[in-house]
VODO-818854 format. One record per residue: residue number from 1; residue in one letter; x, y, z of N, C-alpha, C in turn. Coordinates in steps of 0.02 Angstrom, whole numbers. Example, Ala and Ser with C-alpha at 12.3 -4.5 7.8 and 13.67 -1.06 7.14 Angstrom:
% VODO-818854
+------+--------+--------+--------+--------+--------+---------+--------+--------+--------+--------+
| dodo | drenvo |  neast | nnorth |    nup | caeast | canorth |   caup |  ceast | cnorth |    cup |
+------+--------+--------+--------+--------+--------+---------+--------+--------+--------+--------+
|    1 |      A |    660 |   -284 |    390 |    615 |    -225 |    390 |    660 |   -165 |    390 |
|    2 |      S |    642 |   -112 |    354 |    684 |     -53 |    357 |    645 |      2 |    394 |
+------+--------+--------+--------+--------+--------+---------+--------+--------+--------+--------+
//
This chain:
% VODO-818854
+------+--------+--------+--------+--------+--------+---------+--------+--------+--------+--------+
| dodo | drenvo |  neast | nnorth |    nup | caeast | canorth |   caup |  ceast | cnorth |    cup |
+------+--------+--------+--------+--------+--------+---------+--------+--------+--------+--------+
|    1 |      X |  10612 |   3615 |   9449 |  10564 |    3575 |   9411 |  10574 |   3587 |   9336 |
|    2 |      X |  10593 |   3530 |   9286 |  10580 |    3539 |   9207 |  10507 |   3525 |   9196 |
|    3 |      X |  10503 |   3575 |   9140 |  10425 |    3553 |   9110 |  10440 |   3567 |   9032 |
|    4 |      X |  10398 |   3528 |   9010 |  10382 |    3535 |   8931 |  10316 |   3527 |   8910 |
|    5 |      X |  10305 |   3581 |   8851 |  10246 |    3577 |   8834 |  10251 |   3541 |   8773 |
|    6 |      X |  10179 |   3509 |   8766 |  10167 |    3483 |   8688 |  10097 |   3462 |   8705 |
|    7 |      X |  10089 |   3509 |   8621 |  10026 |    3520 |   8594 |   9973 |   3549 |   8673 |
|    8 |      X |   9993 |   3580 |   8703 |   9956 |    3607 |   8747 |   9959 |   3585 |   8812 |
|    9 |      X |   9982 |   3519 |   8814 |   9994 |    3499 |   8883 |  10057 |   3492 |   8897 |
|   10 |      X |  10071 |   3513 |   8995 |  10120 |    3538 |   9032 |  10145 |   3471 |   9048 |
|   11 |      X |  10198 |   3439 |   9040 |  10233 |    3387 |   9081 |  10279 |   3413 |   9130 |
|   12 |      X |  10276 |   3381 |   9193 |  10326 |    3409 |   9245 |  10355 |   3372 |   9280 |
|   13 |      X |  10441 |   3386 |   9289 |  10473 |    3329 |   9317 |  10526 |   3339 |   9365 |
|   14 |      X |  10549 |   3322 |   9413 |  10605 |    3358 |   9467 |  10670 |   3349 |   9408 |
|   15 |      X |  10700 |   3399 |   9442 |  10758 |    3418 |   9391 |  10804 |   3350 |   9411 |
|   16 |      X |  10848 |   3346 |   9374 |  10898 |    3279 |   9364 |  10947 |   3314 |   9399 |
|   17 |      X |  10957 |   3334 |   9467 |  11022 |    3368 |   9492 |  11068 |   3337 |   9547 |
|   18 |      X |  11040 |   3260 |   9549 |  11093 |    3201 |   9585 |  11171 |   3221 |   9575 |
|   19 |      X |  11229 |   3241 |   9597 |  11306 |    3226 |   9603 |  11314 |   3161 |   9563 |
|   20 |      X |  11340 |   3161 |   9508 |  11355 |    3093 |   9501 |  11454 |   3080 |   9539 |
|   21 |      X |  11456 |   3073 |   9596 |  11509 |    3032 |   9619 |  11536 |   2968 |   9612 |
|   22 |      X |  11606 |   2958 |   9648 |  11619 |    2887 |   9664 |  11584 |   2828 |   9671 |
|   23 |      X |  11549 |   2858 |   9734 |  11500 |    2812 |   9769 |  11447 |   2768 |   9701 |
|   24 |      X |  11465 |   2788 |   9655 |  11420 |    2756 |   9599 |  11461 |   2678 |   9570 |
|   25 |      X |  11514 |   2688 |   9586 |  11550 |    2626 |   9566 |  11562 |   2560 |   9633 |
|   26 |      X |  11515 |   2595 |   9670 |  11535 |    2571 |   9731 |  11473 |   2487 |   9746 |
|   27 |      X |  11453 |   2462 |   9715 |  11417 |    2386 |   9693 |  11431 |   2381 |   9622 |
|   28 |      X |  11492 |   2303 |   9644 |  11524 |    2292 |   9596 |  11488 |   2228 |   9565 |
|   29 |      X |  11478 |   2190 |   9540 |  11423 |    2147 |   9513 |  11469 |   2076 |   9489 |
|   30 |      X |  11549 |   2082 |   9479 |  11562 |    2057 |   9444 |  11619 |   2025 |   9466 |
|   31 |      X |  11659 |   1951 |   9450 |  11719 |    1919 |   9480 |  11755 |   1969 |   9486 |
|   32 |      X |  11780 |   1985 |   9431 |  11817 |    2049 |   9433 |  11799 |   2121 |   9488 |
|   33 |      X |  11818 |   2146 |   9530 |  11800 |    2199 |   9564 |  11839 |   2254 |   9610 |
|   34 |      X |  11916 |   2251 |   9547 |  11952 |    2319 |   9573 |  11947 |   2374 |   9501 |
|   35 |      X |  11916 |   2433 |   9501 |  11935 |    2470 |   9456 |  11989 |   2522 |   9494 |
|   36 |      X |  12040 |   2532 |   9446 |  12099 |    2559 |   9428 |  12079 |   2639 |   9453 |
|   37 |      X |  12124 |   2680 |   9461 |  12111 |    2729 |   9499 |  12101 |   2784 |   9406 |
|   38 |      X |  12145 |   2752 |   9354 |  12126 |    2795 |   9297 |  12048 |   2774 |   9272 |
|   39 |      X |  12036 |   2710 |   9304 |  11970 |    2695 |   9268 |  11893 |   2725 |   9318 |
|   40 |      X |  11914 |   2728 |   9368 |  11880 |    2779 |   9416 |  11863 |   2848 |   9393 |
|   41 |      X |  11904 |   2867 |   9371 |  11901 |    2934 |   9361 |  11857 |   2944 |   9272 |
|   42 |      X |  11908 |   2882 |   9236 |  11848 |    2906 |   9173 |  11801 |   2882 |   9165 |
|   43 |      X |  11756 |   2838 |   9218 |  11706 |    2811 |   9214 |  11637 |   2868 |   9235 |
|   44 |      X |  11683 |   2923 |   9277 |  11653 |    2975 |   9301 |  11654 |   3032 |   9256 |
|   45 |      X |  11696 |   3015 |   9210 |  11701 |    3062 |   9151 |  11632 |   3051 |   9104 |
|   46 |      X |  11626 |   2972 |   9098 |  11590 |    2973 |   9053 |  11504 |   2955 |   9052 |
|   47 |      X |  11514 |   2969 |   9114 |  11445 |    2963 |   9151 |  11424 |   3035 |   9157 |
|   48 |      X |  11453 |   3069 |   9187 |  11429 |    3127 |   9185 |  11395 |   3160 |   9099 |
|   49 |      X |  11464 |   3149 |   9063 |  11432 |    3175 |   8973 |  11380 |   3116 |   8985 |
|   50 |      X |  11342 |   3067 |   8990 |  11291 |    3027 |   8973 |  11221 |   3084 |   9001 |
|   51 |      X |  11244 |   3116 |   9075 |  11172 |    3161 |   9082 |  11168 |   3222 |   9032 |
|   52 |      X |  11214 |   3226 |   8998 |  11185 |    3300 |   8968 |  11175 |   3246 |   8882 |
|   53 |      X |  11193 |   3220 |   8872 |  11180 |    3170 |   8784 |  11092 |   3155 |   8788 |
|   54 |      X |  11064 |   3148 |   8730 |  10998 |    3126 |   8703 |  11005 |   3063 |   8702 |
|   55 |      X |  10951 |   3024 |   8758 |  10963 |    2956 |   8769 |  10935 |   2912 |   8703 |
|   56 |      X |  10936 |   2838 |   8689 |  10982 |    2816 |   8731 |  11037 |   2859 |   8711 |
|   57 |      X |  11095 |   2832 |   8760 |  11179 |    2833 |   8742 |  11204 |   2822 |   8775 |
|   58 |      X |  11280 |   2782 |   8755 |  11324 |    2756 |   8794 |  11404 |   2785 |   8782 |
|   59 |      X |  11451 |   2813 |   8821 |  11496 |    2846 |   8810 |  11550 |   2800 |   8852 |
|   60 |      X |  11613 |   2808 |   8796 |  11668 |    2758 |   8802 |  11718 |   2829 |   8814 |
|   61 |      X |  11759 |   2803 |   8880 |  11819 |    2875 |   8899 |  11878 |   2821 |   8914 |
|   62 |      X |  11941 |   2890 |   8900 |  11991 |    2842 |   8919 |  12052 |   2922 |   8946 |
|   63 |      X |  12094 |   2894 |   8976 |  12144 |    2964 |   9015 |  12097 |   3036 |   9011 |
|   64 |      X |  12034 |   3029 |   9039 |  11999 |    3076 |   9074 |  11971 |   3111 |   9021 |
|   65 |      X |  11957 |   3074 |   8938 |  11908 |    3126 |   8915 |  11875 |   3072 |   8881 |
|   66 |      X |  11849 |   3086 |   8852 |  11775 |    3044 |   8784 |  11803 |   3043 |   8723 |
|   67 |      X |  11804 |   2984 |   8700 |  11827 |    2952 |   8648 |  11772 |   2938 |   8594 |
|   68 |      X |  11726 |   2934 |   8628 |  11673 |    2889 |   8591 |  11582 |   2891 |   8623 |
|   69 |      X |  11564 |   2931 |   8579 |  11479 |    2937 |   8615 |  11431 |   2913 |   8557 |
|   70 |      X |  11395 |   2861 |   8581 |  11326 |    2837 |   8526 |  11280 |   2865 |   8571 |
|   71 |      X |  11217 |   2902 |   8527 |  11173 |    2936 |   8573 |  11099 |   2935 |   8510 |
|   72 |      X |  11043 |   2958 |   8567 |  11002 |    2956 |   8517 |  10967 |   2906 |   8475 |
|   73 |      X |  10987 |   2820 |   8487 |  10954 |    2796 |   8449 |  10900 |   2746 |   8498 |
|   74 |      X |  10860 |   2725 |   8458 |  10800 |    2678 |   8463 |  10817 |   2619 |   8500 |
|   75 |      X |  10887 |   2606 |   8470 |  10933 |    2531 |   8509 |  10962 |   2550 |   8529 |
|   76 |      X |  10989 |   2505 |   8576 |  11050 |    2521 |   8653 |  11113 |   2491 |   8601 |
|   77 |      X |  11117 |   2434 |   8560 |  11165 |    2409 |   8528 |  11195 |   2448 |   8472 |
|   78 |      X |  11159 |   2469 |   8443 |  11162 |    2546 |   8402 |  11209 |   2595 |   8417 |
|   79 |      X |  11176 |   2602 |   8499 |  11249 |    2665 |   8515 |  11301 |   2646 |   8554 |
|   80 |      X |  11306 |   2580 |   8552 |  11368 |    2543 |   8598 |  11409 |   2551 |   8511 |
|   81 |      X |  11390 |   2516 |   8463 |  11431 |    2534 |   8395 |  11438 |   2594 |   8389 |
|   82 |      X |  11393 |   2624 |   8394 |  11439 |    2701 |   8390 |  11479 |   2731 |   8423 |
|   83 |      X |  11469 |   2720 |   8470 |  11525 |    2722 |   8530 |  11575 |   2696 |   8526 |
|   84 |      X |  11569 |   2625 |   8525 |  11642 |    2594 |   8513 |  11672 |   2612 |   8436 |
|   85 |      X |  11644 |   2613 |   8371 |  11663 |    2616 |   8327 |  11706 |   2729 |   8315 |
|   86 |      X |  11682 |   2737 |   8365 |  11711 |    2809 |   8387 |  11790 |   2808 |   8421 |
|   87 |      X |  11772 |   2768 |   8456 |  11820 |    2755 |   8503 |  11883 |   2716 |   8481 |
|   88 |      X |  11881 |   2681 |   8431 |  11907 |    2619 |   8384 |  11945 |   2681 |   8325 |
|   89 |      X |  11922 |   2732 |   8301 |  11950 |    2792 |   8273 |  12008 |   2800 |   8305 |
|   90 |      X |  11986 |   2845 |   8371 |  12024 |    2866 |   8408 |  12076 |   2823 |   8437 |
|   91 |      X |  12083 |   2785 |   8424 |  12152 |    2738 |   8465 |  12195 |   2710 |   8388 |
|   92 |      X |  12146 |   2707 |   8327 |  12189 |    2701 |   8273 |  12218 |   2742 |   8251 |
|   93 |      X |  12185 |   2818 |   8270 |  12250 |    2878 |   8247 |  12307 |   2902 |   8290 |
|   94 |      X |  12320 |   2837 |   8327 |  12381 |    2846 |   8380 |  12403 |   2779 |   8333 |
|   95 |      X |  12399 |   2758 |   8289 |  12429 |    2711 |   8275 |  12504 |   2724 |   8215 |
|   96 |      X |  12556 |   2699 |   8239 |  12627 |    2741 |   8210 |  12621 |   2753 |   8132 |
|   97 |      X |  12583 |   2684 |   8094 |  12585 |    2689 |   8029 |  12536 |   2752 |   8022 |
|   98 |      X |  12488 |   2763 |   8037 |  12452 |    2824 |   8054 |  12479 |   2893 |   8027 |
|   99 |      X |  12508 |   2892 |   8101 |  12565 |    2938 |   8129 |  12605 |   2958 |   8061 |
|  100 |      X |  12652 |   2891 |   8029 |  12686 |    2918 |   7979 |  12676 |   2924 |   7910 |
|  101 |      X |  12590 |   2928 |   7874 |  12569 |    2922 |   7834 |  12605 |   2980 |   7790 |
|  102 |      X |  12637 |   2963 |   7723 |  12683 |    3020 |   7697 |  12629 |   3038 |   7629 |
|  103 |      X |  12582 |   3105 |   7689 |  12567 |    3130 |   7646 |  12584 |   3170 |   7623 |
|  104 |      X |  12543 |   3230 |   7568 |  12583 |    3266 |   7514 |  12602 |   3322 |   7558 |
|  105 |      X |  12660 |   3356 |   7540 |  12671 |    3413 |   7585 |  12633 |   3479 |   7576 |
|  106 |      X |  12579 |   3456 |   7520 |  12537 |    3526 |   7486 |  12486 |   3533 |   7537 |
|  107 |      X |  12469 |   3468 |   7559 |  12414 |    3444 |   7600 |  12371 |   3503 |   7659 |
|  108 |      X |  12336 |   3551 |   7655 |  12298 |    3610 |   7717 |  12279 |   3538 |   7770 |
|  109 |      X |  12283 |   3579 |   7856 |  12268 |    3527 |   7900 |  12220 |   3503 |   7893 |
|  110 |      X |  12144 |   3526 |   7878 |  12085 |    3497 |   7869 |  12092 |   3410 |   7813 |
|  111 |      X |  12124 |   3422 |   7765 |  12137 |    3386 |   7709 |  12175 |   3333 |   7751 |
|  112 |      X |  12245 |   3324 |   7788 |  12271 |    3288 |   7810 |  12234 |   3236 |   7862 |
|  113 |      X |  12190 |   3280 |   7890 |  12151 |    3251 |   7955 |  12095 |   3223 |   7917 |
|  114 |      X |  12065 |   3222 |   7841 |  11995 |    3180 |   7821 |  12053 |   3113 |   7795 |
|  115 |      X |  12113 |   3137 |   7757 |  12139 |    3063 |   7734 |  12159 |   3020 |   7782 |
|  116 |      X |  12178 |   3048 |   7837 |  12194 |    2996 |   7893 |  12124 |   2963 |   7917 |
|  117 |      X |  12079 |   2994 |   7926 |  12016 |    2982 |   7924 |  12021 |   2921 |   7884 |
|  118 |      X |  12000 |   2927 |   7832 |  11993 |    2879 |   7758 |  12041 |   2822 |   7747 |
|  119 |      X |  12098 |   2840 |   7761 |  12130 |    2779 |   7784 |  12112 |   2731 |   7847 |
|  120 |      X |  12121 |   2766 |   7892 |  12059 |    2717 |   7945 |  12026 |   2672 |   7929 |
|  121 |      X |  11975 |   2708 |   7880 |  11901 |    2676 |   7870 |  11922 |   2652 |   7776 |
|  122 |      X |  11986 |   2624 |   7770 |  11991 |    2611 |   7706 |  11943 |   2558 |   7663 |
|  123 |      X |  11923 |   2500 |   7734 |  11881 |    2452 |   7711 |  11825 |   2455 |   7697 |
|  124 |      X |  11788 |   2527 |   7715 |  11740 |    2560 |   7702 |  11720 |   2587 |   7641 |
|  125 |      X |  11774 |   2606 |   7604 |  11777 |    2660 |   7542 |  11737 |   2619 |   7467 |
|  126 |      X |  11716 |   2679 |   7456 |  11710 |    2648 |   7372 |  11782 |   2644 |   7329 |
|  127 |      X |  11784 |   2620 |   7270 |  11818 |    2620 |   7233 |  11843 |   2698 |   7214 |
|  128 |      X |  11800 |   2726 |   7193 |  11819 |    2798 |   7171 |  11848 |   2846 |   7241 |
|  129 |      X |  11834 |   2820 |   7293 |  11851 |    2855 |   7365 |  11921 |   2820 |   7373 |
|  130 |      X |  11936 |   2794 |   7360 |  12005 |    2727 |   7349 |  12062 |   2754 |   7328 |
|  131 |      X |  12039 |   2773 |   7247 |  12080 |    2805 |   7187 |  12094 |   2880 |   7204 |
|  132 |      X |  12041 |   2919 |   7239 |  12059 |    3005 |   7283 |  12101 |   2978 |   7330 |
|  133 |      X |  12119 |   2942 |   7367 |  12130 |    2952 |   7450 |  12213 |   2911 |   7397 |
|  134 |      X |  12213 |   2870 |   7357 |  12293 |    2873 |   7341 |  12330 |   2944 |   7316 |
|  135 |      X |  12286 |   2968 |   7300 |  12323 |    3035 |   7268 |  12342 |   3109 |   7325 |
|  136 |      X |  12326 |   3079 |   7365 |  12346 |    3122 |   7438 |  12396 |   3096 |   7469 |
|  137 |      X |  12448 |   3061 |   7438 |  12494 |    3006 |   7470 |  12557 |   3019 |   7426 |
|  138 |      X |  12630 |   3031 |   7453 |  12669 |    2991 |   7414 |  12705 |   2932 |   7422 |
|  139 |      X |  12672 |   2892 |   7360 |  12718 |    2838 |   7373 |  12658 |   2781 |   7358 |
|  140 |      X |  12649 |   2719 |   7394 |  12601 |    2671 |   7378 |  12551 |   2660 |   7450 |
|  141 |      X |  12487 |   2658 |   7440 |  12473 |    2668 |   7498 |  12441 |   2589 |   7530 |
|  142 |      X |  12466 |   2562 |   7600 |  12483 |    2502 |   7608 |  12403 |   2506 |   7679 |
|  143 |      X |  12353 |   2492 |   7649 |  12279 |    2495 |   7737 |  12305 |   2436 |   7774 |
|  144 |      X |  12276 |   2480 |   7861 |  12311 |    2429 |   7909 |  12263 |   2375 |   7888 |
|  145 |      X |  12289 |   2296 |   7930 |  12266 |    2248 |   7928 |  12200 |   2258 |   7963 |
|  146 |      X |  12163 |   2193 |   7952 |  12125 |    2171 |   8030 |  12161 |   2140 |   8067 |
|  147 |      X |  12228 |   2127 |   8065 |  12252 |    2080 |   8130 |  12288 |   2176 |   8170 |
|  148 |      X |  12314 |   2196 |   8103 |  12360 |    2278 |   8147 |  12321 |   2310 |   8174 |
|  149 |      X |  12245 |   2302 |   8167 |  12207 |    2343 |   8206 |  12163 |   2341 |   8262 |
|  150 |      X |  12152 |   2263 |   8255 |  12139 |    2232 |   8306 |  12217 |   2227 |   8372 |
|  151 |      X |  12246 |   2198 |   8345 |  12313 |    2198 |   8397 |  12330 |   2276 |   8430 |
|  152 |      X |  12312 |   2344 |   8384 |  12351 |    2404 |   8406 |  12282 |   2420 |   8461 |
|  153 |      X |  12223 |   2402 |   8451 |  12164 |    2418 |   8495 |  12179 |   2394 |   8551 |
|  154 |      X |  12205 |   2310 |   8558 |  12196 |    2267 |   8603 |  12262 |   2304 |   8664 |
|  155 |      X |  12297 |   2338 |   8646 |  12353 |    2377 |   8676 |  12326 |   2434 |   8741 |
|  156 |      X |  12247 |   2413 |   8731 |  12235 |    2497 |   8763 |  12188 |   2463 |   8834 |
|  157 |      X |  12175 |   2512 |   8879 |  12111 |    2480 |   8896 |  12057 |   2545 |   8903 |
|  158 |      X |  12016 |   2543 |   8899 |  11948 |    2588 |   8903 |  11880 |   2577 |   8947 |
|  159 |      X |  11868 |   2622 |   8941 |  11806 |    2620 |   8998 |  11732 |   2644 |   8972 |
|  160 |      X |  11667 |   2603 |   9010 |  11611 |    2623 |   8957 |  11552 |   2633 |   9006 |
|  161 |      X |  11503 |   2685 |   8987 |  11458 |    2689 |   9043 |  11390 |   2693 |   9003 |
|  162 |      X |  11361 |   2668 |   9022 |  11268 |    2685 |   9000 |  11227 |   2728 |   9049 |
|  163 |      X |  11195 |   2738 |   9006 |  11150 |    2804 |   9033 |  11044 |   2767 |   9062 |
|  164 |      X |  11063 |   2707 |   9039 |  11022 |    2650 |   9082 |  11038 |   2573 |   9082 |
|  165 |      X |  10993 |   2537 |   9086 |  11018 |    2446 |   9123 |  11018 |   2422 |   9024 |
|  166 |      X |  11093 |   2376 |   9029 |  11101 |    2350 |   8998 |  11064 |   2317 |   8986 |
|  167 |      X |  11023 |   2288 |   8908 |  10972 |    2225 |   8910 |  11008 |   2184 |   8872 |
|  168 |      X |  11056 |   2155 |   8824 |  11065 |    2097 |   8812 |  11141 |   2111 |   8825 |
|  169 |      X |  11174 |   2044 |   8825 |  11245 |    2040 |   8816 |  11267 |   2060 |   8766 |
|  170 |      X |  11251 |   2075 |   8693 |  11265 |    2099 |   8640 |  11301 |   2166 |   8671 |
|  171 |      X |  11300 |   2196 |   8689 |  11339 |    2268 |   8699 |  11392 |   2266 |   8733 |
|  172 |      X |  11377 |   2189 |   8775 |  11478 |    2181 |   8806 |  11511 |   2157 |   8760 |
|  173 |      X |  11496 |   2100 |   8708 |  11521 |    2077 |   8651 |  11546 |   2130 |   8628 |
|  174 |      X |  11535 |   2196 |   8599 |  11563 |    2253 |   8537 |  11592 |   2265 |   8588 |
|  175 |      X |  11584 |   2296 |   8658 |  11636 |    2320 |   8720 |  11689 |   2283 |   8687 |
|  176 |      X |  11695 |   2226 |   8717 |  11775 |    2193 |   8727 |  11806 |   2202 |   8663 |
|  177 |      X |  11779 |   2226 |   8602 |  11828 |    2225 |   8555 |  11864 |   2320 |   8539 |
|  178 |      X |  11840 |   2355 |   8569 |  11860 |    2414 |   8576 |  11893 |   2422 |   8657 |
|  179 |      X |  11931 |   2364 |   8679 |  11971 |    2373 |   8733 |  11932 |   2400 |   8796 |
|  180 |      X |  11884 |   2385 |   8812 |  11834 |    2427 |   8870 |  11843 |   2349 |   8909 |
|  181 |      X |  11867 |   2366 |   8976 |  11904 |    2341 |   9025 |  11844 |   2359 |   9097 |
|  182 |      X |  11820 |   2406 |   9087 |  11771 |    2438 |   9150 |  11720 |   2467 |   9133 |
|  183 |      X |  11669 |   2450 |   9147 |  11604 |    2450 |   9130 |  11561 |   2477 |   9199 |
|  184 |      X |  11496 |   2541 |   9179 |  11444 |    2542 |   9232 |  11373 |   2555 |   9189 |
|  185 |      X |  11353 |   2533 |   9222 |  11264 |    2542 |   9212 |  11240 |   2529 |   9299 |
|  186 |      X |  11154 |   2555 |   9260 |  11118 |    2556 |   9324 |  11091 |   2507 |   9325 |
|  187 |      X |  11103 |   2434 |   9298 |  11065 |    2382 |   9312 |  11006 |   2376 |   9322 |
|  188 |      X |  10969 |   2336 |   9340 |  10900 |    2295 |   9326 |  10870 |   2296 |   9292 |
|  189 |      X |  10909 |   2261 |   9242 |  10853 |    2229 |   9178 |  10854 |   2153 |   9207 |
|  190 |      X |  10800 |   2121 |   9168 |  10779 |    2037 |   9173 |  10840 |   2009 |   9144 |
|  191 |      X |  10892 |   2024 |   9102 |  10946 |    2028 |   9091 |  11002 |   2022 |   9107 |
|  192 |      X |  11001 |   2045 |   9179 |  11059 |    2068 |   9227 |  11119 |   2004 |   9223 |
|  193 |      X |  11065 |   1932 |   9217 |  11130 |    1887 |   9235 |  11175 |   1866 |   9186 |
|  194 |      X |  11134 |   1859 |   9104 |  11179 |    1880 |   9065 |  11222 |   1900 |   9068 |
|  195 |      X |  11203 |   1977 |   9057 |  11263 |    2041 |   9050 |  11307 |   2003 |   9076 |
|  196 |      X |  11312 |   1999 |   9179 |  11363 |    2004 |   9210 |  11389 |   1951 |   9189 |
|  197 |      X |  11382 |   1878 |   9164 |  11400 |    1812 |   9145 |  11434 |   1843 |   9080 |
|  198 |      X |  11421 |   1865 |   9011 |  11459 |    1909 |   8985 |  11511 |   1939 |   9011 |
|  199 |      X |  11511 |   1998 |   9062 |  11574 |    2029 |   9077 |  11623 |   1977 |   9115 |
|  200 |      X |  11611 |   1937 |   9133 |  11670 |    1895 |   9168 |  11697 |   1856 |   9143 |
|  201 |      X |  11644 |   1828 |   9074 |  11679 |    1816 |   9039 |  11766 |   1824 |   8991 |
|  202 |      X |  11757 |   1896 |   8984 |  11789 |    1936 |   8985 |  11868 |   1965 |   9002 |
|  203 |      X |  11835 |   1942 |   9085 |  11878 |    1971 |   9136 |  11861 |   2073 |   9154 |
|  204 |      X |  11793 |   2093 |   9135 |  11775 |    2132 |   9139 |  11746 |   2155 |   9216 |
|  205 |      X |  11766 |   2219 |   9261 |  11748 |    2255 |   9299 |  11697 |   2277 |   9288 |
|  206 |      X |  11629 |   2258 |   9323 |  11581 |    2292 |   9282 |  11533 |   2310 |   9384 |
|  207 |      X |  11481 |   2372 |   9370 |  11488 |    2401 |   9442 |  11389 |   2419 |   9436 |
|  208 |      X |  11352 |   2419 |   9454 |  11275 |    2436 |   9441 |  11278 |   2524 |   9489 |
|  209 |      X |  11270 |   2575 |   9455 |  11248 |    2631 |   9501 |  11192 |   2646 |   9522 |
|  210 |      X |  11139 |   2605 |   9475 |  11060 |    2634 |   9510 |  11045 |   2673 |   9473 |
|  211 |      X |  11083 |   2740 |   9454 |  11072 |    2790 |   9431 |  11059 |   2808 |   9355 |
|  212 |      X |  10994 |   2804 |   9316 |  10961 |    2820 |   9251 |  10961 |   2881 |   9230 |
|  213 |      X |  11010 |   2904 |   9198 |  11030 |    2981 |   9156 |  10968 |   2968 |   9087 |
|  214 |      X |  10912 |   2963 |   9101 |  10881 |    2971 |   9018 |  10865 |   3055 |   9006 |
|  215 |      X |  10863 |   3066 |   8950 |  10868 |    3145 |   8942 |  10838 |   3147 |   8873 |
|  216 |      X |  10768 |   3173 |   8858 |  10753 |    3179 |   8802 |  10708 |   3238 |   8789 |
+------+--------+--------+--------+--------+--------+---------+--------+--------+--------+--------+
//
């Protein structure tokens, strides 16, 4: 049994100690309805980190670890962007121009790993953040496109799980653009036909477990 107190009174609740297994992908909701034996596995990856995260949150995995966790906010759409926009990092610093950014050879690892950072997020920067992040470079420094970064994302596929029932289609919309191919929630929201009309849209695998990881 968990309990918490506040301001004097005891709340008490059976502990959250369900297995989250297979069997969770097992009502599939959607045209689509083979997940991949790698997407099996990180869907279980990222379901599991959803019971121990501060709800909401939604966690995006890909070759068996977490790429990408939005947690903690007020909106469900909130931490699908954070999530995906986590996850959207992580697949751009596999990206070759990335990879061969010629920075300075003076450069300590911490330093190398914020400019690659900053390059990433070049469209982000101020001006004065602009004029630092060239001087960590030799040579001229050339930010990927939106078509190179969209195209190097679209290369991947990923997997995304919620930690309760999807309520608008808005959160498969940001999905499909961070390559998320396989999708679970516990379904039943008033919602439901959306969403799934969304994911097939798509061509999205998407699976209802039942199962509500809220944790606060």
């Amino acid at each position: 049994t968990e309990r918490r107190e506040l301001f004097g009174v005891t709340l008490e609740q059976p502990a959250d100690n369900d297995p989250v297994t297979l069997d969770v992908l097992d009502e599939v909701v959607t045209a689509e309805k083979t997940f991949s034996g790698d997407a099996r596995r990180d869907l279980l990856v990222a379901t599991i980190a959803l019971r121990y995260t501060q709800s909401n949150s939604v966690c995006v995995a890909v070759e068996g670890q977490v790429i990408g966790l939005g947690a903690g906010q007020q909106s469900r759409i909130h931490c699908s962007r954070i999530a995906c926009g986590k996850a959207d990092r992580w697949m751009l610093q596999q990206h070759p121009r990335v990879l061969d950014l010629p920075l300075k050879a003076e450069l300590r690892r911490p330093d190398r790993f914020t400019a690659r950072e900053q390059f990433i997020a070049h469209a982000e920067l101020s001006p004065a953040e602009r004029t630092y992040l060239a001087g960590q470079f030799d040579g001229e420094l050339q930010p990927l496109s939106a078509d190179e970064r969209r195209d190097w994302i679209a290369g991947f596929t990923t997997t995304l799980s919620h930690d309760a029932f999807i309520p608008f289609r808005d959160n498969i919309d940001r999905a499909q653009a961070s390559a998320v191919r396989y999708v679970l929630q516990p379904g039943g929201s008033i919602a439901d036909e959306g969403v799934i009309a969304a994911a097939n849209e798509y061509g999205m695998t998407m699976a209802f477990s039942g199962l509500r990881l809220f944790r606060h």
